[in-house]
C-alpha positions as CSV (number, residue, x, y, z in Angstrom):
1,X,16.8,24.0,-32.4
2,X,20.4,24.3,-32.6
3,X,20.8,22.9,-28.8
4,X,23.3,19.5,-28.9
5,X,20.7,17.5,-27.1
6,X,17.6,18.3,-29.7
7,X,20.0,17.1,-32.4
8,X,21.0,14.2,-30.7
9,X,17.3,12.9,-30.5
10,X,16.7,13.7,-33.8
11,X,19.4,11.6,-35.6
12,X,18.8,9.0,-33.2
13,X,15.0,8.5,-34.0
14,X,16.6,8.2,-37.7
15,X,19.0,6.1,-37.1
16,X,16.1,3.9,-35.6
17,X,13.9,4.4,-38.6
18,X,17.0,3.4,-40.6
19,X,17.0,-0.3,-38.7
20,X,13.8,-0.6,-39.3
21,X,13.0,-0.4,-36.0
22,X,10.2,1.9,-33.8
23,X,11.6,4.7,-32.3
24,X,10.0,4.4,-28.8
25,X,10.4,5.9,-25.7
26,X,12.3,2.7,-24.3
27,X,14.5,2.8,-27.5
28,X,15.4,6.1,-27.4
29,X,16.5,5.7,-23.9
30,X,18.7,2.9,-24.8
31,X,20.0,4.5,-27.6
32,X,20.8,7.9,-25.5
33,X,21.6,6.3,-22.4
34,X,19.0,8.9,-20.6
35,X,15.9,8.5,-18.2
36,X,12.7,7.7,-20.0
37,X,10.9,11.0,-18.6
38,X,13.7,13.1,-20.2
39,X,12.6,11.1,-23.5
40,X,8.6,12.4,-23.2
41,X,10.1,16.1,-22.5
42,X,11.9,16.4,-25.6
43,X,9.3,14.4,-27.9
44,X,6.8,17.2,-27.0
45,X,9.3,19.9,-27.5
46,X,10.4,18.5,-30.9
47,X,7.1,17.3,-32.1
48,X,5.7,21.3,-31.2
49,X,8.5,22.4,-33.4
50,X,7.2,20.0,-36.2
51,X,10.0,18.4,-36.2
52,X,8.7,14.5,-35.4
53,X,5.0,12.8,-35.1
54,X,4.3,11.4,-31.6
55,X,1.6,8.7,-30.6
56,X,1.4,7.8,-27.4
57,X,2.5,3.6,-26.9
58,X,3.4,4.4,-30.9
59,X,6.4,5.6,-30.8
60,X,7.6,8.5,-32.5
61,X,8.2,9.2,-36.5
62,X,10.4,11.8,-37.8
63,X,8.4,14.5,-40.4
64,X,10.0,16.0,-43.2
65,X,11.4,18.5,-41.5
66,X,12.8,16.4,-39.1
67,X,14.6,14.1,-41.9
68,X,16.1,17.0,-43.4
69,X,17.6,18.0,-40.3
70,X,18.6,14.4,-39.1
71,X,20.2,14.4,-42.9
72,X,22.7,17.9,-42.1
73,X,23.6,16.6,-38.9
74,X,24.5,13.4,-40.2
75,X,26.2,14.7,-43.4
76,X,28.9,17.2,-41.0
77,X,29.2,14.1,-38.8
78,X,30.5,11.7,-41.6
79,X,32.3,14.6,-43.1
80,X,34.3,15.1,-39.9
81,X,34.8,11.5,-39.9
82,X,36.8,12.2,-43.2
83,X,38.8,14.8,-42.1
84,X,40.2,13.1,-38.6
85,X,41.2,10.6,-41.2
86,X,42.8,11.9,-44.0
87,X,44.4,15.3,-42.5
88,X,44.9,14.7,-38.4
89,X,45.6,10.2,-38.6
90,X,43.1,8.8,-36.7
91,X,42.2,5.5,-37.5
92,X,38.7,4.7,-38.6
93,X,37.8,3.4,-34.8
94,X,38.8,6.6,-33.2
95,X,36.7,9.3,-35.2
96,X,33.2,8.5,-33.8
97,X,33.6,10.1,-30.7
98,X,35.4,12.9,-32.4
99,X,32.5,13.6,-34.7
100,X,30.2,13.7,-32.2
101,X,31.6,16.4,-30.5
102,X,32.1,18.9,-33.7
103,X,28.9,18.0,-36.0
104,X,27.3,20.5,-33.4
105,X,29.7,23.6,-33.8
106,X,29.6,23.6,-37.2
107,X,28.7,26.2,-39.5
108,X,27.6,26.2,-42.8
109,X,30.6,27.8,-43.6
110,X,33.0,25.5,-42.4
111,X,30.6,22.5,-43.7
112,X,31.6,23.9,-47.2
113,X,35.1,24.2,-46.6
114,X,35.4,20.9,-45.5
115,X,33.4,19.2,-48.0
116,X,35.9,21.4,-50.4
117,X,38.9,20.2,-48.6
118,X,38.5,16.6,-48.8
119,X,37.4,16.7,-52.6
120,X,33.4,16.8,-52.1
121,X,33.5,12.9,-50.8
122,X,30.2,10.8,-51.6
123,X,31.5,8.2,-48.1
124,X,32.9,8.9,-45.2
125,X,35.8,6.2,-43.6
126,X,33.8,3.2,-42.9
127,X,31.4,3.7,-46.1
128,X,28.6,4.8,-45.2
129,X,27.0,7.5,-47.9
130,X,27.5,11.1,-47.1
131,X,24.0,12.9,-47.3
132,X,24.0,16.0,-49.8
133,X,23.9,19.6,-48.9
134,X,20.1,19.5,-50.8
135,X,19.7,16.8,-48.2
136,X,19.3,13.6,-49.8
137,X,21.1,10.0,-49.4
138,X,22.3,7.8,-51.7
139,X,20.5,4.5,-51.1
140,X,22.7,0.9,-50.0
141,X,23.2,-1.7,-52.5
142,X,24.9,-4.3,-50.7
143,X,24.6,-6.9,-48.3
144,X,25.6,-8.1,-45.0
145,X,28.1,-10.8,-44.9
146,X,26.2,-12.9,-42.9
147,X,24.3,-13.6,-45.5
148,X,27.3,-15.3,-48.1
149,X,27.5,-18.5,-48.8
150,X,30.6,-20.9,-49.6
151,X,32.1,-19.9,-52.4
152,X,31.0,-16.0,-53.0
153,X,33.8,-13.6,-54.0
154,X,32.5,-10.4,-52.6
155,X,34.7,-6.7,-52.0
156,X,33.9,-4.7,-48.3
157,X,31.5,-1.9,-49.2
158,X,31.1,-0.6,-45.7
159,X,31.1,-1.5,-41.8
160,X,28.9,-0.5,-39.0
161,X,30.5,2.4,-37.0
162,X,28.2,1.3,-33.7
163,X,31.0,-1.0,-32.3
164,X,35.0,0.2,-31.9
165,X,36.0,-2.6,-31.3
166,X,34.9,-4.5,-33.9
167,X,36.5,-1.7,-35.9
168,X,40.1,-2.5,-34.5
169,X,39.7,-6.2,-34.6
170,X,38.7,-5.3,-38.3
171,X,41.8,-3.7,-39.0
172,X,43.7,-6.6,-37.1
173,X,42.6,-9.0,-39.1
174,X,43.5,-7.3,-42.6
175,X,40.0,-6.1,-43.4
176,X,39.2,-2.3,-45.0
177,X,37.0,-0.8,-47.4
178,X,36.9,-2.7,-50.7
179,X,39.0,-5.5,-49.5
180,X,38.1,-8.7,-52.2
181,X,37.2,-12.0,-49.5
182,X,36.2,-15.6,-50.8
183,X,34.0,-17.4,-48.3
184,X,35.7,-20.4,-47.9
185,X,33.8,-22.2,-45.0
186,X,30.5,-21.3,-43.1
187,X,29.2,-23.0,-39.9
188,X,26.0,-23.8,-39.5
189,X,25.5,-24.3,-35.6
190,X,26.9,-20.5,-35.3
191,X,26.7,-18.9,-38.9
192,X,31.1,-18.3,-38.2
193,X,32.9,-18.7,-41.2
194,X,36.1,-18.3,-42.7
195,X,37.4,-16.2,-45.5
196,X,40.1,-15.8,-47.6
197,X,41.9,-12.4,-48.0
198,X,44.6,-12.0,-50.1
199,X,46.8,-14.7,-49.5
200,X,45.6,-15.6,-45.7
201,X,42.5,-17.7,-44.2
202,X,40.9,-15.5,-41.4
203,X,38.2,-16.7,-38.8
204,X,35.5,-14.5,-38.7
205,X,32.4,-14.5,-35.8
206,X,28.7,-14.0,-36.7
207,X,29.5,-10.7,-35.2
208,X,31.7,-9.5,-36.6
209,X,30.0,-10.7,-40.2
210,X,26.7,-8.7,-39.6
211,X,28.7,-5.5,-39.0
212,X,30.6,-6.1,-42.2
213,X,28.7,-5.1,-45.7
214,X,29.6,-6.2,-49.1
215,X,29.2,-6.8,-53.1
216,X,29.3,-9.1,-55.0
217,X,32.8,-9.0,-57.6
């Protein structure tokens, strides 16, 4: 099971799960960018391997096995994401890719020398928790920040990796990982708002807000 496109599926389907959403056929393909009949092919070879539950017009759920596996693939991609940021420069926008590409010529070995390297981190750049090697997650107590109101003082906890570019524009606009913001204004026709960092008023699109996650201060 060590082939790039069986572990692809597999942290797909979780990342689906994650959302909240069903991991269909029609999903997956969306999510993969692949033909729908290369979808059925590889539910029956993963679900034969035990590693997901397929119903037909159901959708797919991953078993335990599958999670567990979905969680080691996961935890070498965020822990690449760590290194192309703190020992090779990249920015936070640039290491998706990156990961992609190495999470599935990693050994075990090298998983434990770069979890050693970079200090055993519990997030990778854009704060999302780094699975264990025991395979667990640590669970997300924050919010979106489309969901603030006038007047909340809240600190970045973590942004979606699924767009670049709202990365970059992130990084324009003065925004990082625990950055403090005060709402100062919220539109209700479009749910835009602006914010206040540091000294600075910054317009920020619905967007761009649901990408962003935060706590309270």
């Amino acid at each position: 099971m060590k082939s790039i496109s069986a572990e692809d599926y597999i942290k797909a389907i979780y990342k689906l799960e994650g959302r909240g959403e069903k991991a269909t056929t029609s999903a997956l393909a969306g999510q993969l960018e692949v033909a729908d009949a290369s979808i059925t092919d590889m539910i029956k070879k993963l679900s034969d391997k035990g590693l997901l539950h397929y119903e037909r017009y159901q959708g797919v759920e991953l078993t335990a096995k599958g999670k567990k596996m979905a969680l080691s693939i996961l935890r070498r991609h965020r822990l690449w994401e760590m290194y192309l940021v703190e020992f090779l420069g990249y920015s936070w926008d640039k290491v998706h890719d990156e990961a992609e590409r190495l999470e599935h010529m990693t050994s075990d070995e090298l998983e434990h020398r770069l979890d050693k390297a970079l200090g055993f981190p519990t997030v990778d750049p854009h704060g999302d928790p780094i699975p264990t090697k025991e395979g667990t997650v640590a669970g997300k107590d924050d919010a979106s920040l489309s969901e603030c109101e006038v007047g909340d003082v809240v600190k970045i906890s973590r942004v979606s990796d699924d767009n670049s570019e709202i990365l970059h524009h992130a990084t324009e606009i003065g925004l990082a990982l625990n950055s403090r913001l005060i709402i100062k204004e919220k539109k209700t026709f479009d749910r835009s708002m602006v914010v206040k960092i540091g000294s600075k008023q910054q317009f920020i699109s619905k967007e761009v807000a649901q990408a962003i996650f935060v706590q309270q201060v």
